[in-house]
Backbone as CSV, one residue per row, in Angstrom:
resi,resn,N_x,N_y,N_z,CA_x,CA_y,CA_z,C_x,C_y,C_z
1,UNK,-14.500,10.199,-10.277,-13.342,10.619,-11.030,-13.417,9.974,-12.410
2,UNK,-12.914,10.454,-13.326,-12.901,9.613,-14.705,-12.040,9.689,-14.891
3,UNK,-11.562,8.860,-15.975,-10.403,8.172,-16.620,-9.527,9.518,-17.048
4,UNK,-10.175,10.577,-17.450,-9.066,11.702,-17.964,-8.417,12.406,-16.668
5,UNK,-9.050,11.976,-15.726,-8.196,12.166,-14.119,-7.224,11.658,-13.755
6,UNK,-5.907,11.603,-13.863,-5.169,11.109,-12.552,-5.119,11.055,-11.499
7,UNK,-5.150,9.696,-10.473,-5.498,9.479,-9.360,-4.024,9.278,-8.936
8,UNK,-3.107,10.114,-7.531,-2.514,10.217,-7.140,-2.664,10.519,-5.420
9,UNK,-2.102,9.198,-4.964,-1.772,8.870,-3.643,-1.192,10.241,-2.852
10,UNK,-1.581,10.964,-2.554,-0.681,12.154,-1.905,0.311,11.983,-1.154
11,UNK,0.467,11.506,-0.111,1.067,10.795,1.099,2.130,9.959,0.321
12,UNK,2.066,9.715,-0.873,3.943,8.973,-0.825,3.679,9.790,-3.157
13,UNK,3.496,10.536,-3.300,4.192,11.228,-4.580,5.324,12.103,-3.769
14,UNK,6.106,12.131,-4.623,7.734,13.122,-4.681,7.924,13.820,-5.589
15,UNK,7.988,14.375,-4.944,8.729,15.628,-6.224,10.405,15.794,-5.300
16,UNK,11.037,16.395,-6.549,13.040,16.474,-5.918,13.198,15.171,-6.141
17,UNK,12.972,14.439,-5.250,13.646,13.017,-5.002,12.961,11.755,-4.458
18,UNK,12.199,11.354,-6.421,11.303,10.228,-5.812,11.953,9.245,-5.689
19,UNK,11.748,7.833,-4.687,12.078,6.690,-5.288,12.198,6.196,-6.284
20,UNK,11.278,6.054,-6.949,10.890,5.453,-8.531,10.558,6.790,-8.926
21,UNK,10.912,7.337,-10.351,10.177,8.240,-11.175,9.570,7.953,-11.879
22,UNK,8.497,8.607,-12.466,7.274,8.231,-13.364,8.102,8.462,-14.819
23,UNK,7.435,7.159,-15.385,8.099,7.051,-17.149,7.221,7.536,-17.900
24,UNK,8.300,8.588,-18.620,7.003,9.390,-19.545,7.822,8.795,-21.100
25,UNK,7.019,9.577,-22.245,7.017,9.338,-23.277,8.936,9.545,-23.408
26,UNK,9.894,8.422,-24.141,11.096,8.754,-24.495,12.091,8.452,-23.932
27,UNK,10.634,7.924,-22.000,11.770,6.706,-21.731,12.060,5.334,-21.946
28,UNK,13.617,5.262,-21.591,13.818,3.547,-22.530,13.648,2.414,-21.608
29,UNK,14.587,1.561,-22.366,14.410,0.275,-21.465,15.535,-0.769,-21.428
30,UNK,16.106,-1.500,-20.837,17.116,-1.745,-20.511,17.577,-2.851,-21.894
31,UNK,16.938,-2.924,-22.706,17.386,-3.505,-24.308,16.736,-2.983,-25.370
32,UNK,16.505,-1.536,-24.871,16.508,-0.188,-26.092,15.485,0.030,-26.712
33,UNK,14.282,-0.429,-25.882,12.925,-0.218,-26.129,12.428,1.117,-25.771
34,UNK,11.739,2.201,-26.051,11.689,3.454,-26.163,10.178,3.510,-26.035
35,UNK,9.348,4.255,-24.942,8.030,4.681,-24.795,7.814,5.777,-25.907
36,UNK,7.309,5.149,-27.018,6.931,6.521,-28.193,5.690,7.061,-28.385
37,UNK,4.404,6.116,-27.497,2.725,6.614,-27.126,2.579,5.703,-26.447
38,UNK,1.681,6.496,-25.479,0.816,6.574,-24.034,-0.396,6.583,-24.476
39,UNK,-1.548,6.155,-23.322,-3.193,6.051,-23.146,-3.014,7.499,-22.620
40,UNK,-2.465,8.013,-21.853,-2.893,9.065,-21.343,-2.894,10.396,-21.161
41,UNK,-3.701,11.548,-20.756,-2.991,12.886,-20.774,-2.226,13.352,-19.585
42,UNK,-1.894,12.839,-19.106,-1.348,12.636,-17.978,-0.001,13.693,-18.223
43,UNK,0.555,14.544,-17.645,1.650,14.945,-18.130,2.908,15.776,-16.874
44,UNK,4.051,15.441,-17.258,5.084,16.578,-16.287,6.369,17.304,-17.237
45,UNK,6.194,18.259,-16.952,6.797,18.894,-17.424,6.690,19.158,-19.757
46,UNK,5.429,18.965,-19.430,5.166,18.633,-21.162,5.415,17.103,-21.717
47,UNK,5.483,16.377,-21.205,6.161,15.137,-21.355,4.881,14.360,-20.735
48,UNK,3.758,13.495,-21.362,3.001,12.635,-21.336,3.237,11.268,-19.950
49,UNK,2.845,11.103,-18.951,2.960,9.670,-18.211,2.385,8.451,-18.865
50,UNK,3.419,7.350,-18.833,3.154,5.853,-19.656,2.177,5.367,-18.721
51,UNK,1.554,4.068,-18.634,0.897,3.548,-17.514,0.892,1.856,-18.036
52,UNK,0.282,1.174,-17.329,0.044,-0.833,-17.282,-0.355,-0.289,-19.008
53,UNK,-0.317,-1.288,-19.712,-0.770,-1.496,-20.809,-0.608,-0.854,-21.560
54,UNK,0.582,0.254,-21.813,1.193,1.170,-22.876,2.291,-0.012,-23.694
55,UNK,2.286,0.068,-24.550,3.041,-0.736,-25.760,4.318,0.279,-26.219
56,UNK,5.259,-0.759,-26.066,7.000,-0.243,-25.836,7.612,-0.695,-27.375
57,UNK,7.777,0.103,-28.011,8.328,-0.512,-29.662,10.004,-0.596,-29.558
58,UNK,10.533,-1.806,-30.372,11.875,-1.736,-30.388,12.118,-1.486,-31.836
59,UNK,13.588,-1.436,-31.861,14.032,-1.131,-33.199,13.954,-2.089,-34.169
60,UNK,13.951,-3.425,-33.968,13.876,-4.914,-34.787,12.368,-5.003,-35.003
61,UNK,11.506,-4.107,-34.399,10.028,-3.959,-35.403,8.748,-4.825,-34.149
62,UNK,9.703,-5.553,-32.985,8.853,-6.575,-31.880,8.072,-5.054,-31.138
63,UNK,7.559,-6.057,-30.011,7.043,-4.745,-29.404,6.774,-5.216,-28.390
64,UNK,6.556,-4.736,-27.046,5.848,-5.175,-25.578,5.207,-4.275,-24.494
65,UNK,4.287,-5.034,-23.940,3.571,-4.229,-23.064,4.020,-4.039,-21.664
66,UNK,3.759,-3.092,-21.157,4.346,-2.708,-19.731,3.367,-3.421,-18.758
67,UNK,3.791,-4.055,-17.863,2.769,-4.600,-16.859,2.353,-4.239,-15.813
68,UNK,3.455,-3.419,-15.353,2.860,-3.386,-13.646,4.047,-1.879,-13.230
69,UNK,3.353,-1.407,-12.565,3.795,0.229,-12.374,3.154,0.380,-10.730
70,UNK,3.372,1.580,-10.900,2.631,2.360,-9.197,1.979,1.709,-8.133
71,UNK,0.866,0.765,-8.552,0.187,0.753,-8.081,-1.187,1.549,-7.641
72,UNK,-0.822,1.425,-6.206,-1.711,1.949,-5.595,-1.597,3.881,-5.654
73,UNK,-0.246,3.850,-5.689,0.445,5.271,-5.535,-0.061,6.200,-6.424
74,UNK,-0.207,5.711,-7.789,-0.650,6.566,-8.779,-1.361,5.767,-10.199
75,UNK,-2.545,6.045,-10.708,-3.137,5.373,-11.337,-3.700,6.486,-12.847
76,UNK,-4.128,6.127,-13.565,-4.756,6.750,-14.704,-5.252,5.840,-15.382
77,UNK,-7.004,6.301,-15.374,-7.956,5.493,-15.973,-8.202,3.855,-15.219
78,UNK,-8.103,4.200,-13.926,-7.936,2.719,-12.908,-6.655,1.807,-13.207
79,UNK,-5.750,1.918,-14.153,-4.169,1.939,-13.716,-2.434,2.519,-13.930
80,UNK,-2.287,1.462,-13.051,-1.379,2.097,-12.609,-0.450,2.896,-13.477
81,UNK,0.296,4.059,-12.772,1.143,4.809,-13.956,2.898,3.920,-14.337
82,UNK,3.445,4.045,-15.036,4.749,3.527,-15.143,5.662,4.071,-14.615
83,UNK,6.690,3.432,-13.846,7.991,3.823,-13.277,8.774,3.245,-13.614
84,UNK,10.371,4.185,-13.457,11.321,3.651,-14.009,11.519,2.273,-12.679
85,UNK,11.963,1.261,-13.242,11.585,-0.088,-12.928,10.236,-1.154,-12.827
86,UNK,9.545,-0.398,-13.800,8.272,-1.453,-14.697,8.256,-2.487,-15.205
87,UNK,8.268,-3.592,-15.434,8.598,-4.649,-15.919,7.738,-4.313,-17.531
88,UNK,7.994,-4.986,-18.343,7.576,-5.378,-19.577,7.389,-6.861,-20.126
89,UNK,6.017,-7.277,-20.655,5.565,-8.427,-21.500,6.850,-9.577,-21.691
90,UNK,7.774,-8.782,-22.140,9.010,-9.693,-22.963,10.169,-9.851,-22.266
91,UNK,10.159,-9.338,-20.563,10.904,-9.631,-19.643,11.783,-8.291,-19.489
92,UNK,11.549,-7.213,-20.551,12.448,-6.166,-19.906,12.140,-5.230,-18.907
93,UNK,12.491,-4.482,-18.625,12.784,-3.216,-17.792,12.774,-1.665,-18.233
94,UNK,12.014,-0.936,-17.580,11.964,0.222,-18.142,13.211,0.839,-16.891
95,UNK,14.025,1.391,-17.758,15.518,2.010,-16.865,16.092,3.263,-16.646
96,UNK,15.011,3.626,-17.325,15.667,5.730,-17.793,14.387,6.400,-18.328
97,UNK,13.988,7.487,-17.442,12.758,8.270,-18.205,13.498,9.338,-18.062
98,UNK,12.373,10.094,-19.341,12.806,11.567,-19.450,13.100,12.384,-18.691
99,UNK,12.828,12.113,-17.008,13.138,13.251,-15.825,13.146,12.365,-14.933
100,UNK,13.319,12.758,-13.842,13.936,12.259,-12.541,12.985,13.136,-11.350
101,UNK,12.693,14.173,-11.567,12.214,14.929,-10.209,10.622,14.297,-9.819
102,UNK,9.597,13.502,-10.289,8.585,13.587,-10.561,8.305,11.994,-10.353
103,UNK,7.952,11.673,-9.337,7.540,10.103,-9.218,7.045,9.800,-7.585
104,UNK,7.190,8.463,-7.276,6.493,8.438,-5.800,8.018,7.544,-4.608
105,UNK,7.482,8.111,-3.852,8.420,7.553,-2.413,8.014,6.799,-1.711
106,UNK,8.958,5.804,-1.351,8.533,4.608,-0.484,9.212,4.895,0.470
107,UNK,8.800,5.509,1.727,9.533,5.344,2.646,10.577,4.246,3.224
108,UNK,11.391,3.821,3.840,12.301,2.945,4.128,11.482,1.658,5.341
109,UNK,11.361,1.093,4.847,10.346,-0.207,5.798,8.886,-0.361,5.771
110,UNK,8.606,0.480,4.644,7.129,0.164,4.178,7.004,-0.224,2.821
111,UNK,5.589,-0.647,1.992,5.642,-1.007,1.243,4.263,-0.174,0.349
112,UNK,3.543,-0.338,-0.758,2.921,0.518,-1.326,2.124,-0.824,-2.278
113,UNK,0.925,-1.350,-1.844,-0.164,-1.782,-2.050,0.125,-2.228,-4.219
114,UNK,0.119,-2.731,-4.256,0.099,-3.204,-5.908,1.442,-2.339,-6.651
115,UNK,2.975,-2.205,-6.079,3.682,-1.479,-6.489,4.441,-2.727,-6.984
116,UNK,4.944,-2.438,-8.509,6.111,-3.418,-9.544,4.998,-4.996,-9.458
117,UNK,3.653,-4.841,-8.687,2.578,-6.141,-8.638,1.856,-6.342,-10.454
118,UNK,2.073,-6.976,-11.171,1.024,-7.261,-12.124,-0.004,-7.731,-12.383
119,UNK,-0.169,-8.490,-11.197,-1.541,-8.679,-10.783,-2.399,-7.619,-10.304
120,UNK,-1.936,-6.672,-9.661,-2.544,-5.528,-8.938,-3.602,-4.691,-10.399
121,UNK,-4.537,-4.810,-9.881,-5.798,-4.275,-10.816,-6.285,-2.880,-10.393
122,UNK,-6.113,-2.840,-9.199,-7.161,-1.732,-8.505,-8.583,-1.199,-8.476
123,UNK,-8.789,-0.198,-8.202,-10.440,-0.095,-8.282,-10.742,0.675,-9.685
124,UNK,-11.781,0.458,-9.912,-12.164,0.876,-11.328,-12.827,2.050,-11.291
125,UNK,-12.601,2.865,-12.115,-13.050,4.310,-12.309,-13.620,4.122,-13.699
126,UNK,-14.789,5.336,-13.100,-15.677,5.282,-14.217,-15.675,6.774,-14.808
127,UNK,-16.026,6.550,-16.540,-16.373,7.494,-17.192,-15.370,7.048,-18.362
128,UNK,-15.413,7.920,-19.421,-14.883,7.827,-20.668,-13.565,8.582,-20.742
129,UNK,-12.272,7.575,-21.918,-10.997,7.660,-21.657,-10.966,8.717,-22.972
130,UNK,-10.444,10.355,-22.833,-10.466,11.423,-23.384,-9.498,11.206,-24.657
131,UNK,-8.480,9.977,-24.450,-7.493,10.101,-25.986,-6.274,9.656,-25.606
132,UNK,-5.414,9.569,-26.782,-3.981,9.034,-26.591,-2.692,10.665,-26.379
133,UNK,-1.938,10.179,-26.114,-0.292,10.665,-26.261,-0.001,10.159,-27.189
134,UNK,1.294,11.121,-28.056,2.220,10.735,-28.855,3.491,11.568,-28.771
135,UNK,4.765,10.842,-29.226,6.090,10.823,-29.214,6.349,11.969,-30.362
């Protein structure tokens, strides 16, 4: 698979009514930090998916990186994609993406391998990363 692939867990993505939804370009963050470009082409509904290491700009000019997303559930370019409840570099929270229908499910008493983990690295996929998103 290469990096312009999204790798998606079948067995726990949602559509209707995910647990966590995937943060695309425009969603914010719980002290008004705004996803305005993505690594990836990743996309729902025309709307780009953020992932680990997308850079979150605020209005005072700072900026921070997203750390830890999906996991295991869903990855692009070996990681993970962003969900609403991602942590960020500077201690915030990603709290509101552009849609709601489109993310992954945790069933009730299980758990999902490197999910909200920042340590979680995963396996590495090879081949060359096709380009950025923009806002």
């Amino acid at each position: 698979m290469s990096q312009s692939e999204p790798h998606f867990n079948n067995k726990i993505l949602a559509e209707e009514k995910p647990t966590y939804a995937f943060a695309t370009i425009g969603s914010i963050t719980e002290r008004g930090g705004r996803v305005t470009h993505v690594t990836t082409k990743a996309e729902f509904n025309g709307k780009a998916l953020a992932r680990v290491g997308d850079i979150v700009p605020y209005d005072d000019g700072t900026e921070a990186t997203i750390v830890d997303g999906a996991g295991f559930a869903a990855s692009w370019g070996g990681k993970p994609l962003a969900l609403v409840g991602s942590r960020l570099s500077n201690g915030d929270r990603i709290t509101e993406s552009t849609q709601t229908a489109w993310g992954i499910a945790v069933p009730h008493g299980e758990s999902i391998l490197g999910l909200f983990d920042p340590t979680y690295t995963g396996a590495p996929i090879h081949g060359k990363h096709k380009g950025d998103s923009h806002a």
